[in-house]
C-alpha positions in Angstrom: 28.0 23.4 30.6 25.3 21.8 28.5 26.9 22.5 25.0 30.6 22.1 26.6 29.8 18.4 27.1 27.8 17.7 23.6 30.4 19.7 21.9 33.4 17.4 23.5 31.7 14.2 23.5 30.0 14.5 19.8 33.0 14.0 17.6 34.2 10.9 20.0 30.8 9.5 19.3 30.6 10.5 15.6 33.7 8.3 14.7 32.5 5.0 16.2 29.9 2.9 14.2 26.6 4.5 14.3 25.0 1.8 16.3 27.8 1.4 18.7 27.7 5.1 19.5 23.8 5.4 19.7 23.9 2.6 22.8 26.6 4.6 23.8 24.8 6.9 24.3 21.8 6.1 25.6 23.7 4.0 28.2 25.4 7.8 29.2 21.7 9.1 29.8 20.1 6.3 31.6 23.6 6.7 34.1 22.1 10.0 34.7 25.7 11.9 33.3 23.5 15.0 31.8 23.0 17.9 33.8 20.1 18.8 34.8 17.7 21.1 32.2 17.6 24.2 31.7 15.9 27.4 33.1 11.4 27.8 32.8 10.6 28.0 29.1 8.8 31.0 27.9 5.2 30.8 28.2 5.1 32.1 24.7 6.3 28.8 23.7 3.8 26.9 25.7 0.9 24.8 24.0 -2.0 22.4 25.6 -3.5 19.8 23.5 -4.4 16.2 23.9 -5.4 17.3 28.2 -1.8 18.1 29.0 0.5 21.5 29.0 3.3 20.9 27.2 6.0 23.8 28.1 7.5 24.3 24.4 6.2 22.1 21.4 9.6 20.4 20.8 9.9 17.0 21.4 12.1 13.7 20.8 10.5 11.1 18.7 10.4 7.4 19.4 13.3 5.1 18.3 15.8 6.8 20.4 14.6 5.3 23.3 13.2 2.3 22.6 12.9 0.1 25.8 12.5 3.5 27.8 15.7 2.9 29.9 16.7 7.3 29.7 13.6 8.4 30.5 14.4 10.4 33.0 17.7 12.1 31.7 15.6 12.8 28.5 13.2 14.4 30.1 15.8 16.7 31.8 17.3 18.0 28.6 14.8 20.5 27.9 12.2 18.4 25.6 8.7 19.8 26.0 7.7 16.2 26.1 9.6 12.7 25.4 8.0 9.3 23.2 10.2 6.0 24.0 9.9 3.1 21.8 8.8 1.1 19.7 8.1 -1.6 22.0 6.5 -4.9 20.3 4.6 -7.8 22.7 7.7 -9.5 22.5 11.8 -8.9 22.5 13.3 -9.1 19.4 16.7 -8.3 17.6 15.6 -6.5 15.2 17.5 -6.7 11.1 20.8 -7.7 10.7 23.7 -5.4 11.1 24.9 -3.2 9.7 21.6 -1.4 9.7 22.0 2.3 10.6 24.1 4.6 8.2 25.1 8.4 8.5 24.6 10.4 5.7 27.4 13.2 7.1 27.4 15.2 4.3 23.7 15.3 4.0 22.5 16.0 7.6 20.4 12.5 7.6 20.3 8.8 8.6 19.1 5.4 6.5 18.1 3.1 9.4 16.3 -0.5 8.8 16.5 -1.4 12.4 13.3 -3.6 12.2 11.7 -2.9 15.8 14.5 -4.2 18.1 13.4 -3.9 21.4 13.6 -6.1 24.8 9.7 -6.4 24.3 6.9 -5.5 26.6 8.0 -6.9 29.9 11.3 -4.7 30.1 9.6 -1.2 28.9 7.0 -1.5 31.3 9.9 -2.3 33.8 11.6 0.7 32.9 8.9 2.9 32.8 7.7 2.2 36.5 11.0 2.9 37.6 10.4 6.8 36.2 9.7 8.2 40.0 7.2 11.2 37.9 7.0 12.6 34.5 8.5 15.6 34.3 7.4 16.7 31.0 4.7 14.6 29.0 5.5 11.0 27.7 4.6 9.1 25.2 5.1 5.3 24.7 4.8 4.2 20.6 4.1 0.6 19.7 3.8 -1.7 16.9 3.9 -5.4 16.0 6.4 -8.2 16.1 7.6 -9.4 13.1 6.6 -13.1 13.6 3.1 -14.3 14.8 1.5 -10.6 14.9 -1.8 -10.2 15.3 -2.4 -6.5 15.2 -6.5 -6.4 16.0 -4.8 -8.3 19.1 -1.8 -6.9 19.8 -2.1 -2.7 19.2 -5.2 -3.0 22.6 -3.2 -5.3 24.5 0.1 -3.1 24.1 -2.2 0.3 24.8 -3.9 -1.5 27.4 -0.2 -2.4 29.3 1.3 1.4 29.2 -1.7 3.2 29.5 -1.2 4.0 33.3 2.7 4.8 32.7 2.3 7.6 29.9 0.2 10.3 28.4 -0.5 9.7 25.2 0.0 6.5 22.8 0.7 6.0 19.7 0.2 3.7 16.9 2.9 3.1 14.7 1.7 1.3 11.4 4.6 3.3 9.2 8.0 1.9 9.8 9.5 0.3 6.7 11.5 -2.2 8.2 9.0 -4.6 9.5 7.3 -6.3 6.7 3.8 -5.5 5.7 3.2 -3.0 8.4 2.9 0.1 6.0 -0.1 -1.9 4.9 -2.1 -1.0 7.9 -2.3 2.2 7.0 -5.4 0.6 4.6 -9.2 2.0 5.8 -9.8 -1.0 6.5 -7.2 -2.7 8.0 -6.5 1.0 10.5 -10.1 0.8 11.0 -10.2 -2.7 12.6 -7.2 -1.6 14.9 -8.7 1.9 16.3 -12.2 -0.1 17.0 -10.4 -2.8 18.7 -8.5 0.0 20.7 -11.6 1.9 21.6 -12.5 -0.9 23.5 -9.5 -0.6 26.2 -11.2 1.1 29.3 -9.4 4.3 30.8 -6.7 4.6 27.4 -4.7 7.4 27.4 -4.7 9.4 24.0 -4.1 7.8 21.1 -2.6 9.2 18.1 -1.6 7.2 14.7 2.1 7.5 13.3 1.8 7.5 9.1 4.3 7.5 6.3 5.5 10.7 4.5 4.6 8.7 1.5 1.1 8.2 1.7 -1.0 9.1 -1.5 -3.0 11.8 -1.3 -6.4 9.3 -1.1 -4.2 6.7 0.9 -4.0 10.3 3.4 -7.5 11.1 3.0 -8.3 7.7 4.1 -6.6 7.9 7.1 -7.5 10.9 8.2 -11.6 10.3 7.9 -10.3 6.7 9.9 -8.9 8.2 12.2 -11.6 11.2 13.0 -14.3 8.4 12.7 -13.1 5.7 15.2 -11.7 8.1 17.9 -8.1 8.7 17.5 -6.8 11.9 18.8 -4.0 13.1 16.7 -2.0 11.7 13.6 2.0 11.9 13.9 3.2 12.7 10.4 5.4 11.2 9.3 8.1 8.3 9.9 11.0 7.9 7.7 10.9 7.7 4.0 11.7 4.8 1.3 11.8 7.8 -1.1 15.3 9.1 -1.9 15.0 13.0 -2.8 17.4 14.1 -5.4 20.8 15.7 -4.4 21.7 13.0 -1.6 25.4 12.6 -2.0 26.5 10.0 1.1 28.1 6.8 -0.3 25.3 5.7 2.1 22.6 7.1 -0.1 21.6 4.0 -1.6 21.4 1.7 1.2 17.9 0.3 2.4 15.8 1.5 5.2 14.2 4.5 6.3 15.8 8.2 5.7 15.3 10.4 8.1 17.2 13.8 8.1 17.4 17.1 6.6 16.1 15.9 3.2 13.0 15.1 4.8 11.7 18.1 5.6 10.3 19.6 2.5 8.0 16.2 1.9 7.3 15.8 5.5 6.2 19.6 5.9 4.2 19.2 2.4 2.3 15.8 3.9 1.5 17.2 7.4 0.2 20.3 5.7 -2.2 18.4 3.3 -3.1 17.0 6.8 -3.8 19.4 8.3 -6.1 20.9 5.5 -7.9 17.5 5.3 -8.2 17.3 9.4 -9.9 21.2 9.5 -9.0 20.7 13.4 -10.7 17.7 14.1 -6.7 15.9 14.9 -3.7 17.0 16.9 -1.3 17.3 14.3 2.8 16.4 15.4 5.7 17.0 13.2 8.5 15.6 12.7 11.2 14.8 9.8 13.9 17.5 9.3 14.2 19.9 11.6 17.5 21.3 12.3 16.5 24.7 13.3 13.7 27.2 15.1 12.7 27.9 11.8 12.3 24.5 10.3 10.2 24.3 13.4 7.8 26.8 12.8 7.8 25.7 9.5 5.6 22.8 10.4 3.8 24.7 13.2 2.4 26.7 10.1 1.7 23.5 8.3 -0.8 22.7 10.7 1.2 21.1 13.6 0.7 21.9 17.2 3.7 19.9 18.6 6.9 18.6 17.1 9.7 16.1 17.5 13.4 16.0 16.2 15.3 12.7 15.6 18.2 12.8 13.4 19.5 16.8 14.4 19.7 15.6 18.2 21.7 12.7 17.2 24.0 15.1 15.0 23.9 17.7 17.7 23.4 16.6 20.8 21.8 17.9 23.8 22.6 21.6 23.1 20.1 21.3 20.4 17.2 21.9 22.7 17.9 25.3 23.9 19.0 26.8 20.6 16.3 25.7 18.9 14.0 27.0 21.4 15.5 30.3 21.4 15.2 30.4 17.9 11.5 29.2 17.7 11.0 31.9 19.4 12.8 34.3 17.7 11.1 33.0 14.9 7.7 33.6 16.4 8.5 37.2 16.9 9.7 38.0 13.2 6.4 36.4 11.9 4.2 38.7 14.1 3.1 35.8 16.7 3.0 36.2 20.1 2.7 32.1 20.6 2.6 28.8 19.1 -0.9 28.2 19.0 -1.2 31.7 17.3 1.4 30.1 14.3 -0.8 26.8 14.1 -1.8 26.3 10.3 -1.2 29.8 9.1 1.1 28.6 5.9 -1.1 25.2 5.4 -2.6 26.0 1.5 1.0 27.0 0.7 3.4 24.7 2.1 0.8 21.5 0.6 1.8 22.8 -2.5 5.6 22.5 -2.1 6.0 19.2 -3.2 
């Protein structure tokens, strides 16, 4: 029934203007018009990290959801756990339109959307409406564009969802809000995760970074991050790079890509990760996965949970179960009898890729 419904309601979607189909869409979920997910994952697929059991690793990164108003049908789709956002203190409209492009022929997206959100208010609205969490959630946050003060502004923000989710993150890579990326400094990251220390009974907190960190500006973070008590790093957001081969008329629009030609430098940066973290983070991945195997692809970089964009918005809800059936598949042909067995095997190798 699942893939009868993405399968009819896809191509409708797919012809309208990519904005005007993604609010389409969410408006669909938060009406509840999903049915409900699927049958008890296998345990094989199950992982705990950060104090919580996640059922299967896969998850849907923030952006999709951004004022948390599908929470609920989200979390019934089969997602080992759901982040909403970005919420900033304030509502905002974001970039001008037009500012999210399908690349078809290239299995990706160029967004600049520039945070637009309802603000802080509304997402904590929407998230005490969520009668229980189903599967773990995750609320991401970052800074307005205008009169941000982010030593202020990342505590406060933690400080408000803390009681409503399970984990928080820090989002200082998104390269539609000016001079954000530039957090991502020692120092500047530093000043934030002390000033976040300080907010009493935080849930935990993990740091979303760009796939195009150096390999110091990485090192950097990473030693930050381990020395003022973050838990995990989420690796990474979308990329200003533009890899070779992209052949959309879209290809040279501005904004973040996200999408299939992600995945080799994504994989390549969360590995290098990984080898720099020797444990000491919960590692997520996310950029380009379309299939089970891209999945366990990043598991064996070094990451014990990751999240999809881009393929759920090509493919819809029957996504989830395929690629679970084929994570696990996966795990079989490479000789592992779970996730956590997969965790970092191919790290020294896939750090080399790129």
């Amino acid at each position: 029934m699942l893939s009868t419904l993405s399968s009819l309601a896809l191509p409708v979607l797919h012809r309208l203007d990519p904005e005007q189909a993604h609010n389409l869409a969410l408006r669909a979920l938060s009406l509840r018009l999903p049915p409900a997910a699927p049958a008890a994952d296998h345990p094989a697929l199950g992982v705990t990290v950060l104090g919580r059991r996640f059922s299967n690793p896969i998850g849907l990164a923030a952006g999709f959801d951004k004022n948390a108003v599908a929470g609920a049908a989200l979390m019934r789709l089969g997602f080992g756990f759901v982040e909403t956002g970005t919420v900033t203190p304030r509502p905002q409209p974001g970039n001008p339109r037009p500012r999210l492009f399908r690349l078809t022929e290239d299995q990706a997206v160029i967004n600049r959307m520039g945070f637009n959100n309802d603000g802080l208010a509304a997402y904590l609205r929407n998230l005490g409406r969520l009668q229980a969490r189903t599967v773990p959630l995750g609320a991401n946050v970052g800074i307005n564009k205008q009169g941000a003060e982010p030593v202020r502004d990342y505590p406060a923000l933690i400080q408000a969802v803390a009681p409503l989710v399970d984990y928080a993150v820090i989002n200082v890579s998104s390269p539609n809000t000016p001079g954000l990326r530039d957090l991502q400094s020692e120092a500047q990251l530093r000043a934030i995760l002390k000033a976040v220390a300080g907010v009493a009974n935080r849930p935990p907190i993990l740091v979303k970074i760009a796939p195009d960190l150096s390999q110091d500006g990485l090192a950097a973070v990473v030693e930050t991050c381990v020395a003022e008590g973050a838990q995990g790093l989420i690796v990474g957001n979308t990329t200003i790079s533009r890899p070779p081969g992209l052949v959309s008329r879209h290809a040279r629009e501005s904004g973040g890509l996200s999408g299939q030609p992600l995945l080799a430098l994504s994989t390549a940066m969360l590995a290098r990760a990984s080898l720099l973290a020797r444990g000491r983070l919960v590692l997520i991945g996310v950029g380009g996965i379309f299939t089970g195997r891209d999945a366990l692809a990043k598991i064996q970089a070094g990451a014990s949970l990751v999240q999809l964009y881009t393929s759920f918005i090509y493919q819809g809800p029957a996504l989830i179960p395929r690629l679970k059936m084929e994570l696990r598949a996966a795990l079989r042909d490479g000789g592992f009898n779970s996730v956590q067995d997969a965790v970092g095997t191919r790290a020294k190798e896939l750090a080399e890729q790129i």
